[in-house]
N, C-alpha and C positions, 0 to 999 in steps of 0.2 A: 712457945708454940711455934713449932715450927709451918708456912707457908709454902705447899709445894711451888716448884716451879713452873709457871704456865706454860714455860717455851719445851721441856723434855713431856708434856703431857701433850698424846694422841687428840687430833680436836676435829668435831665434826664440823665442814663448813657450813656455814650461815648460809641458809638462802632469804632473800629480801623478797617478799610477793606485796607486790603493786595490787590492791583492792582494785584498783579499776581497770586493770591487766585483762582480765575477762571482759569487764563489758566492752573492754575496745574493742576485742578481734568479733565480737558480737555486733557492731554497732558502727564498723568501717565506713571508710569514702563508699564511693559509685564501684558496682562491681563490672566486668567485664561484659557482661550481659548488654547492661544500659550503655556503656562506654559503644557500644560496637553499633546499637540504635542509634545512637547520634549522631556517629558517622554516615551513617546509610543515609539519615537523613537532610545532611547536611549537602553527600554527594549527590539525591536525588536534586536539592534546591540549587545546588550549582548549575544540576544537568537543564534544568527547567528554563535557567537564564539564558546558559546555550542554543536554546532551541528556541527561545521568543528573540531573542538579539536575529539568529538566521533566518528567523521568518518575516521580522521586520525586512532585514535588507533585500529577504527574496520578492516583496510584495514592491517596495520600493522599486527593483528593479523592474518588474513587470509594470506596474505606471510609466518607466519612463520608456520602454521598449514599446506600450500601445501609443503614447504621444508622439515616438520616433516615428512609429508605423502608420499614425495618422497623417505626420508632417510629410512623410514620402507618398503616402497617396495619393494628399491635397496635391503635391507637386505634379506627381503622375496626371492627376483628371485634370488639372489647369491645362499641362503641358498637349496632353490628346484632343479638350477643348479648342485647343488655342489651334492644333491641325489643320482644323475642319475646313478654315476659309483657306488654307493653301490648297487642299484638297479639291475644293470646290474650283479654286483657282486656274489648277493645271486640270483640270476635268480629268477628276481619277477617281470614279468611282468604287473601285474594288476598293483601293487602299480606304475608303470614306464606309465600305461598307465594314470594314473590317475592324475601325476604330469603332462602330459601332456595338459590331458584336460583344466589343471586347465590354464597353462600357456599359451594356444592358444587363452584365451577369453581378455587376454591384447594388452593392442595398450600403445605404437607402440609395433612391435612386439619382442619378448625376443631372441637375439641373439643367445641363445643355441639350441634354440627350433627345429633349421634345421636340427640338428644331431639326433633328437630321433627317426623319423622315420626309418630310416634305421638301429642304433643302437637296436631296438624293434623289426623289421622284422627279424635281424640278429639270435636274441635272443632264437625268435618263433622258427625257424629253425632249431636252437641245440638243442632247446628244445624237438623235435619231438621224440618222440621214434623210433631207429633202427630198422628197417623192416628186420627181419632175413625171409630173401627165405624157403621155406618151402621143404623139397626135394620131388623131382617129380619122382615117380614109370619109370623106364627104361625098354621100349616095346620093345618085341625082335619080331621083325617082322616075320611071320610064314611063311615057305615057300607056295606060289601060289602053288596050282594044276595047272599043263599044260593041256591046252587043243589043240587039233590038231584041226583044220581047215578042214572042209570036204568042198569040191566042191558040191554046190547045183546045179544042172542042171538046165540051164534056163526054167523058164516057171515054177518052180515049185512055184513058187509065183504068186499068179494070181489074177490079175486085170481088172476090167470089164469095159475094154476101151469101149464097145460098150455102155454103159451108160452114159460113160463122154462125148462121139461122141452126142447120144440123149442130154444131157445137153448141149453142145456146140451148139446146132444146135436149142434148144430152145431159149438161149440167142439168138441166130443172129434174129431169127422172133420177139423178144422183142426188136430189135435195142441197147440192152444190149452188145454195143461192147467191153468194156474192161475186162465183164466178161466171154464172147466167146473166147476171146484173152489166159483169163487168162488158160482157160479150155484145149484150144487145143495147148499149151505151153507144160500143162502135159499131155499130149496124147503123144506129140514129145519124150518128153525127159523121157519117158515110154517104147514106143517102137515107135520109128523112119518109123518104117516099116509096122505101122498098116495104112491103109486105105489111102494109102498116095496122090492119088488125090483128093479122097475127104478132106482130113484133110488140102492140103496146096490150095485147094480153099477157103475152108472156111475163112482158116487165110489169104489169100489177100483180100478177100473180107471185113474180119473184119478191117484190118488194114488201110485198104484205106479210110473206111468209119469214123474211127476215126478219123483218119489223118487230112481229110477235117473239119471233125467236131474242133478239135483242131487250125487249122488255120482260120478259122470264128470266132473264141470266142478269138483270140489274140494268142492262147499260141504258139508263131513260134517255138520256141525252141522243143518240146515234140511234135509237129506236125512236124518238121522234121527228127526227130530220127524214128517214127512210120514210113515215109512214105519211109526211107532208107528199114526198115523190111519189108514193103510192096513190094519195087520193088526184095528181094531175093526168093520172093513165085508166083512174077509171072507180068503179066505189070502191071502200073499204070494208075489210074483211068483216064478218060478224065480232063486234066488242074492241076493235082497234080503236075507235073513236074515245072509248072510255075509257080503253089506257092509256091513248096519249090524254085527255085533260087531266086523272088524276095523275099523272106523272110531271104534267104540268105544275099542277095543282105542289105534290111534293118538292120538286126542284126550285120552286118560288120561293117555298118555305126556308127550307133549307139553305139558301141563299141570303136569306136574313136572320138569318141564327146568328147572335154575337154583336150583331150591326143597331139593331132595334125589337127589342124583345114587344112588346109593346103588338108590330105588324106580325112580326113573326109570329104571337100566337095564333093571330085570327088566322094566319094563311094554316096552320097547322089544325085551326081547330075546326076549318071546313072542311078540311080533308078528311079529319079525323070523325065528323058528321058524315063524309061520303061511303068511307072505307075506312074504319080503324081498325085492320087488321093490313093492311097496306102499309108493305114492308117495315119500317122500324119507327113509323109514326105515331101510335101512344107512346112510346118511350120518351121521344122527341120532343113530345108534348109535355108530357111531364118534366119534364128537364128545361124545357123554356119556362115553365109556369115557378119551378123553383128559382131558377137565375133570376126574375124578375122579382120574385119576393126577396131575394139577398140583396138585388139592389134598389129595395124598397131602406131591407133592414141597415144596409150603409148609408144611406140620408136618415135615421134612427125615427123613420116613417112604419110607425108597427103596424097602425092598422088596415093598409093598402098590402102591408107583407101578408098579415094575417091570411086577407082574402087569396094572394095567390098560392099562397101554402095550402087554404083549403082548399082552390080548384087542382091542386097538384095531386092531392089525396083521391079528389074525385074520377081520377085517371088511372093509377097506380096509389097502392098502399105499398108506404116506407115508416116505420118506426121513426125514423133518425127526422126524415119531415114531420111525422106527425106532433114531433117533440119542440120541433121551429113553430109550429102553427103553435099549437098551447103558449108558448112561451111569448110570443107577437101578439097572441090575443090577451094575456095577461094585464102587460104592458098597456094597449088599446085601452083596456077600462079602465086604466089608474089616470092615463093620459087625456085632457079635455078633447072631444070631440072637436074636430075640425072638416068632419063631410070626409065620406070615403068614394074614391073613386071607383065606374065601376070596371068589373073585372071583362077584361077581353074576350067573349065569346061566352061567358058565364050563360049566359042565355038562352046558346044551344046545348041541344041534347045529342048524342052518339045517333046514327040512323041507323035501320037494321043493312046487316052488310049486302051489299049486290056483288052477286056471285060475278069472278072475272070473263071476263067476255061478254056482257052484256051494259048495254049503256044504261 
């Protein structure tokens, strides 16, 4: 049997496949991808240390530049402190004011700084020039010329009272009473003895009319001094006598309003028996009678309140009192008796009014 020969036969070459040939190129290192993330990140963590390393040293540096900055200024405020007494020395105040300027615009502020104003005032002060007094010329007083005093005989000065009489008596026909007044004042106290009926008619007639006039317009006070000088020239007009006493009678009152309620009502509650229609005297009245019951009810004395809240109601009606008095009187019956005092004028009754102008 013949064996061909392998080497003159045609031969396909052998290929060798590696079974794991595929899963390697499947199943490789790190790909390019990832390779290039790590870089990035690695330069980022480089760049990180770069920038914390330079911000150390920049912060370093600024600590030791405020220290620096501190050390030259402590230098500086010592150095300008330490001026002051040369300053003062050679008495130079500009340059003294001027270290001051400088040193008042620091914060906080320079310790020394308190003493320069007064050291500087001080300065100014010595500084002033000496005011030498100037001498003043010494007045030898000359002797007065005496003069003797001659007795002038009355009357030789003369006054033309019968002009001022015509002017006073013009006034009264213009109802011009204060200037009638004023006129025959100086007629009087001219000569006393000029026309003397006629002149102290005039002046009661003027006086009286003012008078009245004065207590219609309120003013009691200045209406009752007028109607005093009215009754020394001669009577009183019909009803002047009984406005001045209730005017009287109200200006007492009122005078004791605040001071002692207590007086104060009775002066109020006799006027209020004369005339309670006499200008703003129930109201008065009432308003004294409450203030006394409030300062009953502030010593927590209800049933003395009670009472003046009820005489207050008997005057004027007010809800708001009538609410005090219930409430006072409450209290009263819960509280033991102790005697109530009695009420100031309770007694009296309102009179029927008399018409003004009659007494």
């Amino acid at each position: 049997m013949t064996i061909p020969n392998d080497d003159t036969q045609p031969r396909i070459p052998r290929v060798t496949i590696d079974p794991e040939a595929e899963d390697e190129s499947d199943t490789g290192g790190p790909g390019c991808l990832t390779w290039g993330f790590v870089g990035a990140l690695a330069l980022a963590f480089a760049l990180a240390i770069v920038v914390l390393a330079g911000a150390a040293g920049w912060t370093a540096g600024q600590r030791e530049a405020v220290r620096s900055a501190d050390a030259t200024r402590s230098v500086e405020i010592a150095t300008q402190c330490a001026a002051f007494a040369g300053d003062v020395a050679t008495r130079n105040p500009t340059l003294l004011n001027a270290r001051y300027a400088y040193l008042a615009t620091l914060t906080p502020a320079v310790p020394c700084l308190a003493a320069i104003p007064a050291t500087a005032t001080a300065l100014f002060l010595t500084s002033q020039p000496t005011v030498t007094p100037t001498p003043t010329a010494t007045f030898t007083p000359s002797p007065t010329p005496q003069f003797t005093a001659t007795a002038r005989p009355a009357g030789s000065v003369s006054y033309d009272l019968a002009a001022l009489l015509d002017e006073a008596q013009a006034a009264m026909t213009l109802s011009d009473w204060p200037a009638a007044i004023e006129t025959l004042d100086v007629i009087i106290g001219l000569n006393p003895d000029f026309e003397t009926a006629t002149v102290r008619s005039l002046m009661s007639r003027a006086l009286n009319s003012q008078a009245s006039l004065l207590f219609r317009s309120g003013q009691l006070a200045e209406a009752i001094v007028l109607t005093d000088r009215a009754e020394e020239f001669g009577p009183l007009a019909a009803g002047l006598n009984y406005e001045r006493y209730v005017a009287s009678l109200y200006l007492d009152a009122v005078r004791l309003e605040g001071t002692n309620w207590s007086v104060a009502i009775q002066a109020l509650r006799e006027l209020y028996n004369v005339a309670p229609d006499y200008q703003d005297v129930r109201q008065r009245l009432f308003n004294a009678y409450v203030a006394y019951g409030n300062a009953f009810v502030s010593q927590s004395e209800y049933c003395p309140a009670y009472q003046q809240f009820e005489a207050a109601l008997g005057v004027l009606y007010d809800v708001a009192v009538a609410a005090q008095r219930d409430n006072a009187n409450t209290i009263c019956q819960q509280a033991t008796p102790v005697g109530l005092p009695p009420v100031p004028g309770a007694e009296l009754t309102p009179a029927a009014i008399t018409p003004v102008g009659q007494p």
